[in-house]
PDB file of N, CA, C and O in Angstrom:
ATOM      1  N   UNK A   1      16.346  24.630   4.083  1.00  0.00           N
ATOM      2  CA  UNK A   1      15.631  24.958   2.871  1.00  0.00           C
ATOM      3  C   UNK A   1      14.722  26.146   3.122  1.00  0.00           C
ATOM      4  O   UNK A   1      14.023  26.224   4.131  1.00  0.00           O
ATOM      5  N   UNK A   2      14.759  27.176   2.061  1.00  0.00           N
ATOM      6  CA  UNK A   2      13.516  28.070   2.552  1.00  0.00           C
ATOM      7  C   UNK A   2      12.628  27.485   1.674  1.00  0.00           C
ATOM      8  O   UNK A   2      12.731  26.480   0.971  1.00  0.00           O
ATOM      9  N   UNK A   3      11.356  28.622   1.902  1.00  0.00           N
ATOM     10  CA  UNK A   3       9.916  28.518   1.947  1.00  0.00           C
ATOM     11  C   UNK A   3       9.626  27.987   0.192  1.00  0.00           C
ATOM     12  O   UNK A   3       8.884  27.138  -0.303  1.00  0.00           O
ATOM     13  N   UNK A   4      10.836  29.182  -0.507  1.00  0.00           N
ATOM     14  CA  UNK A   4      10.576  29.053  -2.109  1.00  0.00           C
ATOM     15  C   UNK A   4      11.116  27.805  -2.602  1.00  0.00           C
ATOM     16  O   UNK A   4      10.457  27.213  -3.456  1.00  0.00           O
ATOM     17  N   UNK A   5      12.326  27.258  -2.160  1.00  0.00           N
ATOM     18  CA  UNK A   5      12.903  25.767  -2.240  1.00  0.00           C
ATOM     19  C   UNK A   5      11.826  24.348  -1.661  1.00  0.00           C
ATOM     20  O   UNK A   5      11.721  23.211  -2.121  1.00  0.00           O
ATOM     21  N   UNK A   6      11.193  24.961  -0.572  1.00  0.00           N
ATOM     22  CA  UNK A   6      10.492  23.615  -0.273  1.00  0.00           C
ATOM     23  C   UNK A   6       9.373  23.621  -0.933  1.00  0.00           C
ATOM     24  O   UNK A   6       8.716  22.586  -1.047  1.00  0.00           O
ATOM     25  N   UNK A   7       8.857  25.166  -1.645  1.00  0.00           N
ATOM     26  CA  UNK A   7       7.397  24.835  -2.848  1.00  0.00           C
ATOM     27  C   UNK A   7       7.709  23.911  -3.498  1.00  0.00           C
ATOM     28  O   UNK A   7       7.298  22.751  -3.496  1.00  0.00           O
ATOM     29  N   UNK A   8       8.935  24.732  -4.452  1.00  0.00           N
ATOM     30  CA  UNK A   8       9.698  23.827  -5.875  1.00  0.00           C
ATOM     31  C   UNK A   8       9.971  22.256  -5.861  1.00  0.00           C
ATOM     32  O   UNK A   8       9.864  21.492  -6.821  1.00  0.00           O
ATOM     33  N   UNK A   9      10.334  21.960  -4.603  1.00  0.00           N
ATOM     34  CA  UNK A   9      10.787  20.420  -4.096  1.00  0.00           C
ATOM     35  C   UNK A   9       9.362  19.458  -4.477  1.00  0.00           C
ATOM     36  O   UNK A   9       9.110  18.542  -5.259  1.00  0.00           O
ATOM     37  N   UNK A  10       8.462  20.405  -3.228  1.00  0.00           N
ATOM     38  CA  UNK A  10       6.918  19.491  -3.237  1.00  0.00           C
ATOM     39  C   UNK A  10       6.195  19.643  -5.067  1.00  0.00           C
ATOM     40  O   UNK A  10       5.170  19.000  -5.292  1.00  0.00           O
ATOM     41  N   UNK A  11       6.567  20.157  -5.761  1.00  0.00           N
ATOM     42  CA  UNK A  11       5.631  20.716  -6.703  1.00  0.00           C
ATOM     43  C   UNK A  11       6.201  19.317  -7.662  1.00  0.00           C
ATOM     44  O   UNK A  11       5.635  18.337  -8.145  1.00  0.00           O
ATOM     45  N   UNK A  12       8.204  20.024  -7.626  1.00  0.00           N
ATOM     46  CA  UNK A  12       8.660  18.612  -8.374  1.00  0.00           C
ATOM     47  C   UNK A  12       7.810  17.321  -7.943  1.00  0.00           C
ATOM     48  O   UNK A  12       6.931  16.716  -8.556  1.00  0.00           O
ATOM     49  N   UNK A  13       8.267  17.149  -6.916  1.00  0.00           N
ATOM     50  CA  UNK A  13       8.129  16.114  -6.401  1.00  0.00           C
ATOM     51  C   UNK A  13       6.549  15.364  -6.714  1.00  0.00           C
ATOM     52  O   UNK A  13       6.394  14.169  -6.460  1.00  0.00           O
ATOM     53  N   UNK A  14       5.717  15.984  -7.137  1.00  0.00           N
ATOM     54  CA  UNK A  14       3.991  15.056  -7.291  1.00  0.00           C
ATOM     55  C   UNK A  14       4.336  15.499  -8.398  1.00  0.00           C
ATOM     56  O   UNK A  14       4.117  14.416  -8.941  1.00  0.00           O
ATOM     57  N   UNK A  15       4.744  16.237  -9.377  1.00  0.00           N
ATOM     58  CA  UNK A  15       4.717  16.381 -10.686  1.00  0.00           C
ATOM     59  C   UNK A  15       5.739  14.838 -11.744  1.00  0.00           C
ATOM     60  O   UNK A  15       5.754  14.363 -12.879  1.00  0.00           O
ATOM     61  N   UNK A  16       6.417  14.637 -10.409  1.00  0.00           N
ATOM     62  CA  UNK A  16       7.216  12.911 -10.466  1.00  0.00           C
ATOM     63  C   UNK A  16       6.213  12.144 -10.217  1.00  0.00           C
ATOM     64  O   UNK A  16       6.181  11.112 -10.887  1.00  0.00           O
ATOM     65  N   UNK A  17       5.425  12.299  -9.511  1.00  0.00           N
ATOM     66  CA  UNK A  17       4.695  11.325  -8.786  1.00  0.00           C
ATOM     67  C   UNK A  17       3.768  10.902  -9.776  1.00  0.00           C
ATOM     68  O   UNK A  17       3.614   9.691  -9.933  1.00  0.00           O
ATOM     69  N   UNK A  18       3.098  11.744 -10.500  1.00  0.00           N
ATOM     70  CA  UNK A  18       2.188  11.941 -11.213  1.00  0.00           C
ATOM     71  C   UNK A  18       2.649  11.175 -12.907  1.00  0.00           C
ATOM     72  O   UNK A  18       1.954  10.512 -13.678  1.00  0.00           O
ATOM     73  N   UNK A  19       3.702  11.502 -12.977  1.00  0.00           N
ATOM     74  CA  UNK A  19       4.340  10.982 -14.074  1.00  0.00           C
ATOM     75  C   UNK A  19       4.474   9.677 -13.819  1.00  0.00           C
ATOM     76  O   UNK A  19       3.990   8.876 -14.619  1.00  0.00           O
ATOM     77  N   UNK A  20       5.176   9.208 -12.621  1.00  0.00           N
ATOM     78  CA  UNK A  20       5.827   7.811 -12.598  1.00  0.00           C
ATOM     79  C   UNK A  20       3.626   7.232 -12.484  1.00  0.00           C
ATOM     80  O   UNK A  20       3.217   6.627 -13.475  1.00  0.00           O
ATOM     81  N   UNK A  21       3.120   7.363 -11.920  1.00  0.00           N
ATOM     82  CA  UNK A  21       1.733   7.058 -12.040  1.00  0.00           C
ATOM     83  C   UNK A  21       1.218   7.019 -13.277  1.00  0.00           C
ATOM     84  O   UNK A  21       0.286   6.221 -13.381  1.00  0.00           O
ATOM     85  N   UNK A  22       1.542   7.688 -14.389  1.00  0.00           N
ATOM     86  CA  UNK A  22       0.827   7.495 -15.551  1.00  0.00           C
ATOM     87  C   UNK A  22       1.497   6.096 -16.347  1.00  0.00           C
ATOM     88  O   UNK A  22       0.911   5.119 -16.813  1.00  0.00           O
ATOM     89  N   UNK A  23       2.962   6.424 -16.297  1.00  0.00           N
ATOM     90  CA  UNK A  23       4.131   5.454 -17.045  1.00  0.00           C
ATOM     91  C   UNK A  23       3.443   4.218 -16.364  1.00  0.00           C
ATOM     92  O   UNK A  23       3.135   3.315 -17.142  1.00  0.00           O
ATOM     93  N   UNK A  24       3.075   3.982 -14.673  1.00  0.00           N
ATOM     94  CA  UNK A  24       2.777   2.082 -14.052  1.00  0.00           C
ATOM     95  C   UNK A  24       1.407   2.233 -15.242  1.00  0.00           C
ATOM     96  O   UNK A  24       1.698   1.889 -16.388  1.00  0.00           O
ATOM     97  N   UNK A  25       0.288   2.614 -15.056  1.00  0.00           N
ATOM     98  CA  UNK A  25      -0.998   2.898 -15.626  1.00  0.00           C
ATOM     99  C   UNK A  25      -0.244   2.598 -17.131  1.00  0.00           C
ATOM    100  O   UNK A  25      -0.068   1.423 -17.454  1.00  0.00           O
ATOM    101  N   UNK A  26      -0.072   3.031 -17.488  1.00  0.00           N
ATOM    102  CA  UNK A  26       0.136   2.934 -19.118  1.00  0.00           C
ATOM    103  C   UNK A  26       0.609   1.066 -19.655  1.00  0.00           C
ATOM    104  O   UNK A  26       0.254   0.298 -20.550  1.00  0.00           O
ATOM    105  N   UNK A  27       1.373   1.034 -18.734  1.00  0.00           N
ATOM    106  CA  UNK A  27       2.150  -0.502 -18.605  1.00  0.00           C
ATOM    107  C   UNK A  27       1.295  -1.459 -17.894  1.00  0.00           C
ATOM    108  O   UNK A  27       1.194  -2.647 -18.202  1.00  0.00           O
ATOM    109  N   UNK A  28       0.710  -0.903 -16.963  1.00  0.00           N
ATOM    110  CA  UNK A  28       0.648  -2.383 -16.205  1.00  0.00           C
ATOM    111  C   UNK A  28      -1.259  -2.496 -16.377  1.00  0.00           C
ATOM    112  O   UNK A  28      -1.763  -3.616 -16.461  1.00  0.00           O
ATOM    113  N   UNK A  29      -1.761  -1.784 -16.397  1.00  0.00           N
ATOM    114  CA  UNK A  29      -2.988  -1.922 -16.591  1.00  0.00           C
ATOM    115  C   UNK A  29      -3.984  -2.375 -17.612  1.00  0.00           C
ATOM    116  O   UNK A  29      -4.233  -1.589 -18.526  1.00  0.00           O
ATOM    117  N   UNK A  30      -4.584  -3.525 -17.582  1.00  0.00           N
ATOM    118  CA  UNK A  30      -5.275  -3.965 -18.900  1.00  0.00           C
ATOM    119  C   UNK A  30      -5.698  -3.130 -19.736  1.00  0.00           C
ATOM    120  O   UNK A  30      -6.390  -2.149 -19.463  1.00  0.00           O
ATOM    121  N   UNK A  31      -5.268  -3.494 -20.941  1.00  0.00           N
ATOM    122  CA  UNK A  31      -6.086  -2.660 -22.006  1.00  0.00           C
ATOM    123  C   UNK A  31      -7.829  -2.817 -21.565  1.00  0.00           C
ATOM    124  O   UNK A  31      -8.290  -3.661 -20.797  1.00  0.00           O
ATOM    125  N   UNK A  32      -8.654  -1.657 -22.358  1.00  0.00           N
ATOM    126  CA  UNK A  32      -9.929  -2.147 -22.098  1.00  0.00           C
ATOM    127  C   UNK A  32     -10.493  -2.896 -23.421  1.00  0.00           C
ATOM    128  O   UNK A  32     -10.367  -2.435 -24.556  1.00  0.00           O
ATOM    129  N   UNK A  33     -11.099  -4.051 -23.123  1.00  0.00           N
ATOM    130  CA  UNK A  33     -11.638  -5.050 -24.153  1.00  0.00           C
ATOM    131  C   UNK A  33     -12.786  -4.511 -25.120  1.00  0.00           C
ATOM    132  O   UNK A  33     -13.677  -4.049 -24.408  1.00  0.00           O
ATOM    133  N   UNK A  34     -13.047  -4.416 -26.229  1.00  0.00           N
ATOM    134  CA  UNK A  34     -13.440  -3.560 -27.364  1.00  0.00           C
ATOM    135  C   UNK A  34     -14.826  -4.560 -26.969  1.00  0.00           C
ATOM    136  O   UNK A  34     -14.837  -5.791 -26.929  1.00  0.00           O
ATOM    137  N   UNK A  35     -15.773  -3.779 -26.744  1.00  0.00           N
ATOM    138  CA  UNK A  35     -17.266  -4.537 -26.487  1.00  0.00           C
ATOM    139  C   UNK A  35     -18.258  -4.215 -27.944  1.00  0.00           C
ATOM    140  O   UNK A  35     -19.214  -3.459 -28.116  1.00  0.00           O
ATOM    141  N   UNK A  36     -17.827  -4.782 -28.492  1.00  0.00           N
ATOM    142  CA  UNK A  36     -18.457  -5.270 -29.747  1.00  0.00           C
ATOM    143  C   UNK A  36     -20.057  -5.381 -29.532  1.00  0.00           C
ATOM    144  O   UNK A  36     -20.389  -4.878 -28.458  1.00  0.00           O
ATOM    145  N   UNK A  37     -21.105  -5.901 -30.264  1.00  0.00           N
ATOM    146  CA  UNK A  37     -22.280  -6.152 -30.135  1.00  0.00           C
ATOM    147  C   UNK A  37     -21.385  -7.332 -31.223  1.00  0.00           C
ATOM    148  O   UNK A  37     -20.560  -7.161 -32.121  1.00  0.00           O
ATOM    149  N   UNK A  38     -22.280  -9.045 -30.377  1.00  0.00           N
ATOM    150  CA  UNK A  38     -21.860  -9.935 -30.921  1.00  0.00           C
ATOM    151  C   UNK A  38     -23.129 -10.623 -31.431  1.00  0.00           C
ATOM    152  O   UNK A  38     -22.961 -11.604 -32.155  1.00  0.00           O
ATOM    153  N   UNK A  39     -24.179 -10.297 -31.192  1.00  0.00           N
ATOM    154  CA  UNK A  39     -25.430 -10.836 -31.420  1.00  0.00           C
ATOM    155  C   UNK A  39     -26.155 -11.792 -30.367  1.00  0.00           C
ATOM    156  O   UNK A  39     -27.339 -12.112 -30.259  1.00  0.00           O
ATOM    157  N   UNK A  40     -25.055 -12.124 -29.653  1.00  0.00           N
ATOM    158  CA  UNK A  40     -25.110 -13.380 -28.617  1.00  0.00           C
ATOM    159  C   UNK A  40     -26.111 -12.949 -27.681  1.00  0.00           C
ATOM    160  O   UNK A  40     -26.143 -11.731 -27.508  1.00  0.00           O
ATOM    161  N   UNK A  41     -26.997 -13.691 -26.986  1.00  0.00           N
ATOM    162  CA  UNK A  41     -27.989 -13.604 -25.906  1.00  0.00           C
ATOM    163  C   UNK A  41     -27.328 -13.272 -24.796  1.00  0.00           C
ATOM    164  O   UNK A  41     -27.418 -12.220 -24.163  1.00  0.00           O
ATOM    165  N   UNK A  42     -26.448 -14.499 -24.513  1.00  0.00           N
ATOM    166  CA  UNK A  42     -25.584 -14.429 -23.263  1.00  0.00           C
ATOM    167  C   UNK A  42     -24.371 -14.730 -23.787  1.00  0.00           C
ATOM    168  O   UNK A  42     -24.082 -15.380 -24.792  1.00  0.00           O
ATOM    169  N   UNK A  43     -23.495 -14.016 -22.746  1.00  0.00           N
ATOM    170  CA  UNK A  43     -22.197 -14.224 -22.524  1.00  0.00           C
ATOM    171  C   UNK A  43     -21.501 -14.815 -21.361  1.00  0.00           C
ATOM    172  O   UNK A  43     -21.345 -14.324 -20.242  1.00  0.00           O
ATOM    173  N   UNK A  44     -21.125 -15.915 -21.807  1.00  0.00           N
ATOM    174  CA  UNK A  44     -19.980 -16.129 -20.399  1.00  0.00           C
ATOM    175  C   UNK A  44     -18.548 -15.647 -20.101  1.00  0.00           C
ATOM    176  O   UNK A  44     -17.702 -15.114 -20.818  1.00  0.00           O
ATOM    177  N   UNK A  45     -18.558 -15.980 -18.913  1.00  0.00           N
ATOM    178  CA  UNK A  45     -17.942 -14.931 -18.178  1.00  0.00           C
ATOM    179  C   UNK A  45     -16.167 -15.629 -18.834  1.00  0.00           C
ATOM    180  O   UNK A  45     -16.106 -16.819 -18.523  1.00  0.00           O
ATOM    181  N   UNK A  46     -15.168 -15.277 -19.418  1.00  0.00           N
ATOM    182  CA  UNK A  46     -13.611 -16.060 -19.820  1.00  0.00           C
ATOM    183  C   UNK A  46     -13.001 -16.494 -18.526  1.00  0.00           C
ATOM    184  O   UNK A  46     -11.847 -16.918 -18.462  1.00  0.00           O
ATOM    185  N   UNK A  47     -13.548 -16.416 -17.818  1.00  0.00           N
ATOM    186  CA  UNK A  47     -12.376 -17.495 -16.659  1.00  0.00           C
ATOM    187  C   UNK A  47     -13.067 -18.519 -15.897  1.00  0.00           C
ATOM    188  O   UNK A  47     -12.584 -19.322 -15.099  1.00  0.00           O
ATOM    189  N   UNK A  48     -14.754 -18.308 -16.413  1.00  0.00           N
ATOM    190  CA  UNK A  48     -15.097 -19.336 -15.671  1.00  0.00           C
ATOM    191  C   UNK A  48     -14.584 -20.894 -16.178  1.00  0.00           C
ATOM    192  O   UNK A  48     -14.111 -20.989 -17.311  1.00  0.00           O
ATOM    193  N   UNK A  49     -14.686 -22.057 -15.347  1.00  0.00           N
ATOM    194  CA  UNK A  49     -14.462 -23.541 -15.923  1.00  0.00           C
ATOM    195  C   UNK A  49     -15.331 -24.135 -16.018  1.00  0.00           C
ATOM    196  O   UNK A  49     -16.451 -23.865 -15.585  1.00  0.00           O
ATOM    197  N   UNK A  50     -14.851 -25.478 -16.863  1.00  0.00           N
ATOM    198  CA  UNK A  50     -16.598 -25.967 -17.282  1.00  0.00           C
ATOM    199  C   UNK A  50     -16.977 -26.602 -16.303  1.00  0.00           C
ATOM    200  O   UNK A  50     -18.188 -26.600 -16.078  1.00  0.00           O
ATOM    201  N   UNK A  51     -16.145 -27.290 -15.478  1.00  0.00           N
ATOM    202  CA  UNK A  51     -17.509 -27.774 -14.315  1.00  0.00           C
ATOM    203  C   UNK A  51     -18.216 -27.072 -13.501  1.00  0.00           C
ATOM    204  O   UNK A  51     -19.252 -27.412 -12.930  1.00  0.00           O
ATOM    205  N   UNK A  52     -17.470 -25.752 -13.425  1.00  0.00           N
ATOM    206  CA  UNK A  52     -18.713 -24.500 -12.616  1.00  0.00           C
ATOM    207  C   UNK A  52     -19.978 -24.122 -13.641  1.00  0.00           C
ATOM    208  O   UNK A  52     -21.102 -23.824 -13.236  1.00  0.00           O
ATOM    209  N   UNK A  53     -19.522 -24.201 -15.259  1.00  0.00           N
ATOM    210  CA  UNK A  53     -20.892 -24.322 -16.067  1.00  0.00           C
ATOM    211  C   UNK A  53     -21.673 -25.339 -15.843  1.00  0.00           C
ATOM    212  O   UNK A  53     -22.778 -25.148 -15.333  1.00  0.00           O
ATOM    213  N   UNK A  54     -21.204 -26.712 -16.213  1.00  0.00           N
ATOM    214  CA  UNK A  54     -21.917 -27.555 -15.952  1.00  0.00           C
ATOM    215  C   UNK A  54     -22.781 -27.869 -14.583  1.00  0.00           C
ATOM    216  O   UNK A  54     -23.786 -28.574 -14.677  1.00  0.00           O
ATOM    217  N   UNK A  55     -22.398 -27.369 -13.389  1.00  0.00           N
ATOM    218  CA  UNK A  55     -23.102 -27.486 -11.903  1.00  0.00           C
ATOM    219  C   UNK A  55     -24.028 -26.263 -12.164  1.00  0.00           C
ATOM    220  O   UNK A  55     -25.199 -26.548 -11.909  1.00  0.00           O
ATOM    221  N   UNK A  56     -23.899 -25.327 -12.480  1.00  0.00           N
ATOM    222  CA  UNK A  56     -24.647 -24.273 -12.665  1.00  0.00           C
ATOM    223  C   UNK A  56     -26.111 -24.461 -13.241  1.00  0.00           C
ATOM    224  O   UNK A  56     -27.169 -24.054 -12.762  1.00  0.00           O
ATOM    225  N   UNK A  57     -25.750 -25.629 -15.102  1.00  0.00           N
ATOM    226  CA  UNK A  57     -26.915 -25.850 -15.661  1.00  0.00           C
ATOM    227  C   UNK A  57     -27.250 -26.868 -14.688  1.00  0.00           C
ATOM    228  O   UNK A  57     -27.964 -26.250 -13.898  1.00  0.00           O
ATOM    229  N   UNK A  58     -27.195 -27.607 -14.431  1.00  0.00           N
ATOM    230  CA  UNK A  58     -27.486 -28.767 -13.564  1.00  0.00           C
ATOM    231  C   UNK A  58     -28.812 -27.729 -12.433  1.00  0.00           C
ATOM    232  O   UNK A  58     -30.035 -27.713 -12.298  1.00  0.00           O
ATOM    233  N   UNK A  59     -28.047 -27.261 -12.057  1.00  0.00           N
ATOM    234  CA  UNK A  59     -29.152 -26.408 -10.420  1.00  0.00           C
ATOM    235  C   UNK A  59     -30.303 -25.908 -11.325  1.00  0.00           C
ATOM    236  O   UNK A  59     -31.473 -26.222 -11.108  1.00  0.00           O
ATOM    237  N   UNK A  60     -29.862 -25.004 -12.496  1.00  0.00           N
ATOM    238  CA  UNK A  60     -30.983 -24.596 -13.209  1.00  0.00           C
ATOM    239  C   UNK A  60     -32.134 -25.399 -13.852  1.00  0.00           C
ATOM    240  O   UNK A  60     -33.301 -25.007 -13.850  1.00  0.00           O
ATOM    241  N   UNK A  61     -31.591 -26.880 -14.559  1.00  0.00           N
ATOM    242  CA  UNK A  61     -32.378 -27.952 -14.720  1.00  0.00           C
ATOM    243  C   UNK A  61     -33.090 -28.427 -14.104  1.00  0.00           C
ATOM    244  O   UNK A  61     -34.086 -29.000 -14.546  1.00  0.00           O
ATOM    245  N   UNK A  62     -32.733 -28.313 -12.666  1.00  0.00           N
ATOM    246  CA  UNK A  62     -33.180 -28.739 -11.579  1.00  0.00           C
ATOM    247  C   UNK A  62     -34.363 -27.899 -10.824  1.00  0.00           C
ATOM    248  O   UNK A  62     -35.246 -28.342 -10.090  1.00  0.00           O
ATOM    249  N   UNK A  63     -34.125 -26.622 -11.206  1.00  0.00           N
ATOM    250  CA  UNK A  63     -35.470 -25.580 -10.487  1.00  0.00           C
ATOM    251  C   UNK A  63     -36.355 -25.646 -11.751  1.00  0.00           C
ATOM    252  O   UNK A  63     -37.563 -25.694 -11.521  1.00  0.00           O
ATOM    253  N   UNK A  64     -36.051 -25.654 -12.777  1.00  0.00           N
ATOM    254  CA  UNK A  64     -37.065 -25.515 -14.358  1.00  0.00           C
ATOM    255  C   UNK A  64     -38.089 -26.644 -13.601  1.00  0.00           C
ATOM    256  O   UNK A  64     -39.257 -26.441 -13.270  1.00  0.00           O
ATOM    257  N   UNK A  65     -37.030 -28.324 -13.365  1.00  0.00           N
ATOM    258  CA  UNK A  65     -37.928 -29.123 -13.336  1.00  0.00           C
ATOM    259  C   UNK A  65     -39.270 -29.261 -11.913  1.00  0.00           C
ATOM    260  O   UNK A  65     -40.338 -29.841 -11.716  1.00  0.00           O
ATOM    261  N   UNK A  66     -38.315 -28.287 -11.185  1.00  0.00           N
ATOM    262  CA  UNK A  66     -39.431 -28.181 -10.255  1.00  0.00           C
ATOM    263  C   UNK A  66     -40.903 -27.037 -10.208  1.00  0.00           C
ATOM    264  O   UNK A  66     -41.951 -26.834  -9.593  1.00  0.00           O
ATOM    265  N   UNK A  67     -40.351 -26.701 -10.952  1.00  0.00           N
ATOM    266  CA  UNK A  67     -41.833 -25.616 -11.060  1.00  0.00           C
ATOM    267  C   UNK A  67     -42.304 -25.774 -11.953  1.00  0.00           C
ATOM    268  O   UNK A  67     -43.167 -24.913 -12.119  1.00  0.00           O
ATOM    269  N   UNK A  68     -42.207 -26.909 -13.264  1.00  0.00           N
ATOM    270  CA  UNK A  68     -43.203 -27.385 -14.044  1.00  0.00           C
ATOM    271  C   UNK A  68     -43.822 -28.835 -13.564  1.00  0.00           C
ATOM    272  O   UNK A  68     -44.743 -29.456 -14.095  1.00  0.00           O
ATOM    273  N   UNK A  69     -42.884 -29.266 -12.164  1.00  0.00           N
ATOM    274  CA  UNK A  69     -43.923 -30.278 -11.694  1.00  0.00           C
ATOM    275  C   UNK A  69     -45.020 -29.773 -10.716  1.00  0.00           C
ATOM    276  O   UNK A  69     -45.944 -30.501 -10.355  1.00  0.00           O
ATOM    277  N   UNK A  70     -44.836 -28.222 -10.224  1.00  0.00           N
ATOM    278  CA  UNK A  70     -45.793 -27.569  -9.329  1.00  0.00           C
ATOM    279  C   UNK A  70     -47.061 -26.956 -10.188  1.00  0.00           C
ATOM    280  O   UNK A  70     -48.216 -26.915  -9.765  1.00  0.00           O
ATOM    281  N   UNK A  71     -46.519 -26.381 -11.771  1.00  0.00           N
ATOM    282  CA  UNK A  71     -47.337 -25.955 -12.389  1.00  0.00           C
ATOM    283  C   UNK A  71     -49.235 -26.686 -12.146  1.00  0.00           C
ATOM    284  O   UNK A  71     -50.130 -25.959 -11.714  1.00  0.00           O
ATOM    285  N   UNK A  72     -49.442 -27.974 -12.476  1.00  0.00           N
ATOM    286  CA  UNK A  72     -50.696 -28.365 -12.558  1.00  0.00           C
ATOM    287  C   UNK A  72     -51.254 -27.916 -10.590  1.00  0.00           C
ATOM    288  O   UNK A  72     -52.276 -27.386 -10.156  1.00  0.00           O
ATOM    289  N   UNK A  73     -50.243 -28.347 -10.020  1.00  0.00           N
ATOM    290  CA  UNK A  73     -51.142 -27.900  -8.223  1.00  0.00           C
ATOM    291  C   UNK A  73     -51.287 -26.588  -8.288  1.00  0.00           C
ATOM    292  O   UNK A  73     -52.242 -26.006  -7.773  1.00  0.00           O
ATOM    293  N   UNK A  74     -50.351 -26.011  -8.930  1.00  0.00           N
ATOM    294  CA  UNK A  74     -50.573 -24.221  -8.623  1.00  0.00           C
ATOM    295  C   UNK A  74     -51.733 -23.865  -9.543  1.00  0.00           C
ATOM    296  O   UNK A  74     -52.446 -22.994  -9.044  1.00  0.00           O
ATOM    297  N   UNK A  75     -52.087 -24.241 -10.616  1.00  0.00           N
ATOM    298  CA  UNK A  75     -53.290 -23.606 -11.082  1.00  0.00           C
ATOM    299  C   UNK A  75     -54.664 -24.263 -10.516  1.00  0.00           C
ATOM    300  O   UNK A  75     -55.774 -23.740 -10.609  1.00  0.00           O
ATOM    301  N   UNK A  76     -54.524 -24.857 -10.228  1.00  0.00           N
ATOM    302  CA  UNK A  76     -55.700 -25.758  -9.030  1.00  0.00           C
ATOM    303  C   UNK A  76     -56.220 -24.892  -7.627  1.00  0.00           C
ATOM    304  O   UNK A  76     -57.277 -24.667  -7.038  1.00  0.00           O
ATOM    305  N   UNK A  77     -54.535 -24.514  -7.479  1.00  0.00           N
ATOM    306  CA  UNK A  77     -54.518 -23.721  -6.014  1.00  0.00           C
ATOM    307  C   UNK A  77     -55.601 -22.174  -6.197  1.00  0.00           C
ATOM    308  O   UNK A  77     -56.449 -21.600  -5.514  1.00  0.00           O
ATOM    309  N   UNK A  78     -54.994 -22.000  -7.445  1.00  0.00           N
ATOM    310  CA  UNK A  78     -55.368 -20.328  -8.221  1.00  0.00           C
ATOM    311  C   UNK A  78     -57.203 -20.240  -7.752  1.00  0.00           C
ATOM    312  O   UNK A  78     -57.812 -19.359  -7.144  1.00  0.00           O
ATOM    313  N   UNK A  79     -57.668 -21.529  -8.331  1.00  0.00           N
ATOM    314  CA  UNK A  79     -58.746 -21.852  -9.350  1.00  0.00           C
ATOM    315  C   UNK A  79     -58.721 -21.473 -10.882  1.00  0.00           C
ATOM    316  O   UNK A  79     -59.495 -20.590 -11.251  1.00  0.00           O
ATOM    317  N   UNK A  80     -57.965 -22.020 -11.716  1.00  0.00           N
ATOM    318  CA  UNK A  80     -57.996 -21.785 -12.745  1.00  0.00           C
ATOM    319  C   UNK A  80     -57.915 -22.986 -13.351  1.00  0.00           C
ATOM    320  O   UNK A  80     -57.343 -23.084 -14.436  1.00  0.00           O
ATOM    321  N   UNK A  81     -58.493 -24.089 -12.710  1.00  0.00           N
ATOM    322  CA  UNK A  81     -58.757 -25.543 -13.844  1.00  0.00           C
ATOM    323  C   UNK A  81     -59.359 -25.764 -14.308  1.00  0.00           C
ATOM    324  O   UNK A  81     -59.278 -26.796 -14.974  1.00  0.00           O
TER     325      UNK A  81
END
């Protein structure tokens, strides 16, 4: 091959590359999800399951309840009783 044949080859050749890359991308790649404003505070996440929600509120129930049983020692601690 000469010099001008092996440009043309490499040039084809990523100009394929580049194509067959857009065609997988076009096909195989998720659309992107239309992010609306839903009004919602929070959102959960679509693949989580509910017992990973439910253990989740659980831990959180669980620290709420501990720092409103510390609340009365901690303002004591402050001096602010």
């Amino acid at each position: 091959m000469t010099t001008a044949e092996t440009k043309h080859t490499s040039h084809s050749s990523n100009a394929l590359d580049e194509a067959a890359q857009r065609a997988l991308d076009y096909y195989l790649k998720p659309k992107p999800v239309d992010e609306s404003p839903s009004g919602q505070l929070f959102v959960v996440a679509p693949d989580i399951d509910t017992e990973t929600l439910l253990a989740n509120a659980s831990e959180d129930l669980l620290s709420i309840s501990a720092i409103a049983a510390d609340l009365p020692t901690m303002s004591t601690v402050h001096g602010a009783a």
